[in-house]
N, C-alpha and C positions, 0 to 999 in steps of 0.2 A: 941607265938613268931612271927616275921615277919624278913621272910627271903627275902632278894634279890638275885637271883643266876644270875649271868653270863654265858650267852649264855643258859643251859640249856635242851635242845636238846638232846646232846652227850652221851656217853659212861656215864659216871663219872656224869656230869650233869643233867644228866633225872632220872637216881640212888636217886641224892642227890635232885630233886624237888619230885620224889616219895615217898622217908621218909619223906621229910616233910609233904606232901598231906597226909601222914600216921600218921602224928601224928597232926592233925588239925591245922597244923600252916594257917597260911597269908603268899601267897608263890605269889613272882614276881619275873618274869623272865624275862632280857633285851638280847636282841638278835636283828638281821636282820628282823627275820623274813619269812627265805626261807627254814628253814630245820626242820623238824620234826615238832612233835603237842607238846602241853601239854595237863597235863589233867584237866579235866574241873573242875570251881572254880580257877584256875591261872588266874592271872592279867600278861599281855602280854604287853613289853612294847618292842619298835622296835625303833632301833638306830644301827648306823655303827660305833664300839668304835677307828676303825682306821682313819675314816672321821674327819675335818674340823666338829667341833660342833655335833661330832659327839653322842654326851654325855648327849646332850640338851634334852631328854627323861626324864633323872632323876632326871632333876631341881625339886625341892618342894618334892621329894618324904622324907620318913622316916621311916627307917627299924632298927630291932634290929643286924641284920648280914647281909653279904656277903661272898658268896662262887663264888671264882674266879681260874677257869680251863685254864687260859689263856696260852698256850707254845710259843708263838710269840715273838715279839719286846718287851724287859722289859719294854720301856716306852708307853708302851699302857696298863701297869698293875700301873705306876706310874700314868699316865694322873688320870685313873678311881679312883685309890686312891684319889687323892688330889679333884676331883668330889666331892667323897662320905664323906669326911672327916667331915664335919658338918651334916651329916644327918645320920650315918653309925655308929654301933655304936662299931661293933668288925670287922676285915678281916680275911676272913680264905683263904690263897691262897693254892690250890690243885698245890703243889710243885713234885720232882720226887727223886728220891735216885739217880740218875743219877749227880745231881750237885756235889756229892763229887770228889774229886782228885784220881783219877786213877792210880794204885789201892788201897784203904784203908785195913787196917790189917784185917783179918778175925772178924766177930762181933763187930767191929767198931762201935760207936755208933754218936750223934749228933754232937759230940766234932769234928768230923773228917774234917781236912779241902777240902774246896769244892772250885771251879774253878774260873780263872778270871772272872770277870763280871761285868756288869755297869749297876746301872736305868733309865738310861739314853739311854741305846742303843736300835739301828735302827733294828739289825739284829745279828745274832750268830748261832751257832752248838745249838742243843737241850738242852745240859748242861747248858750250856752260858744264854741261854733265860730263864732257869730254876730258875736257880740261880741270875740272875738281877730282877727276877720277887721276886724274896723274897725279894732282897734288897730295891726294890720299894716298896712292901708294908710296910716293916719295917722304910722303910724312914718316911713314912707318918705315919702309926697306932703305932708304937714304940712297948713296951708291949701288945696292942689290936691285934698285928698281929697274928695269926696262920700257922703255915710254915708245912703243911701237905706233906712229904716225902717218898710218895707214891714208889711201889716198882711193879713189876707185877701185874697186875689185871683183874681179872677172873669174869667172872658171866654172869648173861643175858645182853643184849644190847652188846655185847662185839664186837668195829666193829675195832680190828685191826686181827682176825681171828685165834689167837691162840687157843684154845680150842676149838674154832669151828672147826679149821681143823681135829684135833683126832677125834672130835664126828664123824663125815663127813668120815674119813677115814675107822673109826673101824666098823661105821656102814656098811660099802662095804661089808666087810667080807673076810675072805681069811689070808694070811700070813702075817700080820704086823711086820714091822721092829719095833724094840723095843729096845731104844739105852739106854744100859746101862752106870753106875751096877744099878740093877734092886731096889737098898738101896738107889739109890741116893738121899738126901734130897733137898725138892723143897719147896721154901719160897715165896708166892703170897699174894695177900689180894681179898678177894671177894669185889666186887662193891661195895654190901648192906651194907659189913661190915663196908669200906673205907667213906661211905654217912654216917652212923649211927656215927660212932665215930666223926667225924668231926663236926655234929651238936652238937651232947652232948657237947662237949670241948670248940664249940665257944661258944654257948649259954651260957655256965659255965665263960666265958669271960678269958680263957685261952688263952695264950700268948706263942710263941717260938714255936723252927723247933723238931718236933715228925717222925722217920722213922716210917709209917705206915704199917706193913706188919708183916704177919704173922712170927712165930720163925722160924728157918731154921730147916726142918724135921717135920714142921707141916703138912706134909705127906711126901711121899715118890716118885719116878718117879711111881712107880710096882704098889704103891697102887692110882695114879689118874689114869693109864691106865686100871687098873682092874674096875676101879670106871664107865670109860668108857664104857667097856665092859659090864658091867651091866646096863648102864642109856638105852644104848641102844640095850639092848637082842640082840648082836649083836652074829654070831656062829665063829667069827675073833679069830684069833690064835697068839697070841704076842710070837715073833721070838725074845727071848732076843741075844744081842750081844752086845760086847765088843765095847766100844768105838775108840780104836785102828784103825779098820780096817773102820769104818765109817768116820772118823778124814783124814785118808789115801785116802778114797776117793774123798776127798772135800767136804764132807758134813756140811755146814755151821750150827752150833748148834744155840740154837736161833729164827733161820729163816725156815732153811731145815726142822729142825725137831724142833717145839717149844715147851718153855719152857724147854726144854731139856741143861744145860749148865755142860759138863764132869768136875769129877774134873783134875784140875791142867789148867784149859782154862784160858784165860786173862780176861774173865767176870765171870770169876765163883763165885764172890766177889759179885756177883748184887743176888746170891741168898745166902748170909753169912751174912747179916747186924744185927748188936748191934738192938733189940725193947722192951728193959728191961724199957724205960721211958716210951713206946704206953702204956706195957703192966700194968704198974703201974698206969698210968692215965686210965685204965679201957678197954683197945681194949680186945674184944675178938672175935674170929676167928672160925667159920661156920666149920662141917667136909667138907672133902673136897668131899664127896660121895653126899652132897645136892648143893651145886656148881656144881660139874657137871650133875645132872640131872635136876636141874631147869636151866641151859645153852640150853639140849641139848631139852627140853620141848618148852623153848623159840625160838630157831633156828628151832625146827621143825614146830611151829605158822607163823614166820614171812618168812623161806623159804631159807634165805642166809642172809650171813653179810653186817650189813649196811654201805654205805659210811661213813664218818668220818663228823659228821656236822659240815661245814663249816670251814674245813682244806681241802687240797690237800689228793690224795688219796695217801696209799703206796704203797709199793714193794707188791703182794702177798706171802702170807708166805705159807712153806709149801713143802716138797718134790713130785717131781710127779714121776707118779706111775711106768715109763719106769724104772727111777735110782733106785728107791725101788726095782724093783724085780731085776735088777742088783747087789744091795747089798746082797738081800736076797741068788743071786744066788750063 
């Protein structure tokens, strides 16, 4: 198969150019050019897809697929669609669970409706770009499209810091806050897992929006933190506690403390989503005890989390240690 992936580099990206380098495809990657490597055997092709011709890279080229990470301006996933439309032969755009309507019934599935949005548009909130960006490629690939509706995501390369932070914490050692109930069910998709399905399906020249992401209680909060606890032989001591007084303190779930969302929260929907179709079309889903020690194998190789290629950076996530021991106290 010959892949073309979009940008590449990234989180999600360099995941999904690794499976394929893993499975002996013909793997080209268009990018800038300023962030990360690929690995060797990529064909490296360099363009600025927001630029004035900016596209002029991929003239003459001819791939069986693309995989398209783009969260920006919808019409810079339409530009590249209507590009690739005669050389291209399926689109898979790496979509988010974030484009539905807030908040959807618990286990909801594809059917649920999702937010205003245009393929057309300059600019929007994260939903908004998410969701224009499927309607652009569905504008152009119709059935060819792939609407990958990604949900949390976990693994190595992970550069918005979420499980990196736990590793990173637990490995300190000492009293960890540990916000329960310690049952809570936590619904992510591993990187490897999110790259591997996506190829199978476009390759398969599957069509339509798949929530990608594991079942809801495909593990637990108690059992990724223990999971923790073990990747990194760490002698930390998880301080379970009632969400209650954590909630009371300000502690932003999410962010303060990630992956962590209590129930009865106004996001607690982003880990309940419907994945009865992924799961029919074939996703299957890593324990989560090899996720987190190949993260924390990886983090400990590379040092720290990496900047976000070729996005702006974010917020740090993550509680610091003053307000922790203040709760703990």
């Amino acid at each position: 198969m010959r892949l073309l992936m979009l940008g590449g580099t990234g989180f999600v990206g360099g995941a999904t150019v690794a499976e394929a380098v893993a499975r002996g495809w013909s793997v080209t990657v268009f990018n800038r050019g300023v962030h990360g490597t690929v690995p060797p055997g990529v064909h490296r092709l360099r363009g600025d897809r927001t630029a004035p011709d900016g596209l002029a890279a991929l003239a003459g080229g001819e791939w069986d697929l693309v995989v398209d990470t783009w969260d920006g301006a919808p019409r810079v996933v339409r530009d590249a669609a209507r590009a690739l439309a005669g050389s291209v032969g399926h689109y898979a755009y790496i979509s988010s669970g974030s484009v539905y309507v807030a908040p959807p019934p618990a286990q909801a599935g594809e059917e649920a409706p999702t937010v205003d949005a245009s393929a057309d548009a300059t600019d929007g909130d994260y939903a908004q770009c998410k969701a224009g960006g499927e309607l652009a490629a569905t504008e152009v690939y119709g059935e060819r499209a792939l609407l990958v509706r990604a949900g949390l995501i976990l693994g190595p390369g992970e550069d918005i810091g979420r499980l990196p932070w736990w590793l990173q914490r637990v490995a300190r050692g000492g009293d960890v806050l540990a916000p329960g109930p310690a049952d809570l069910p936590v619904q992510y998709i591993d990187v490897r897992d999110l790259a591997g399905w996506t190829l199978d399906r476009a390759a398969e020249g599957v069509g339509g929006a798949f929530n990608v992401i594991s079942r809801t209680g495909h593990t637990t909060i108690a059992e990724l933190l223990a999971s923790v606890v073990a990747a990194t032989g760490s002698d930390a001591r998880l301080r379970w506690t009632d969400p209650l007084p954590i909630l009371a303190a300000g502690v932003v779930p999410w962010n303060d403390l990630p992956i962590w969302i209590p129930p009865g929260h106004e996001f607690r929907w982003l880990q309940e989503r419907g994945v009865e179709k992924a799961y029919a079309a074939g996703l299957t889903c890593r324990p989560v005890a090899d996720t987190v020690a190949d993260t924390w194998r990886w983090l400990r190789a590379v040092g720290s989390v990496p900047p976000r290629a070729g996005r702006p950076a974010r917020v740090a996530v993550g509680l610091d240690a003053a307000r922790e021991a203040a709760l703990l106290a």
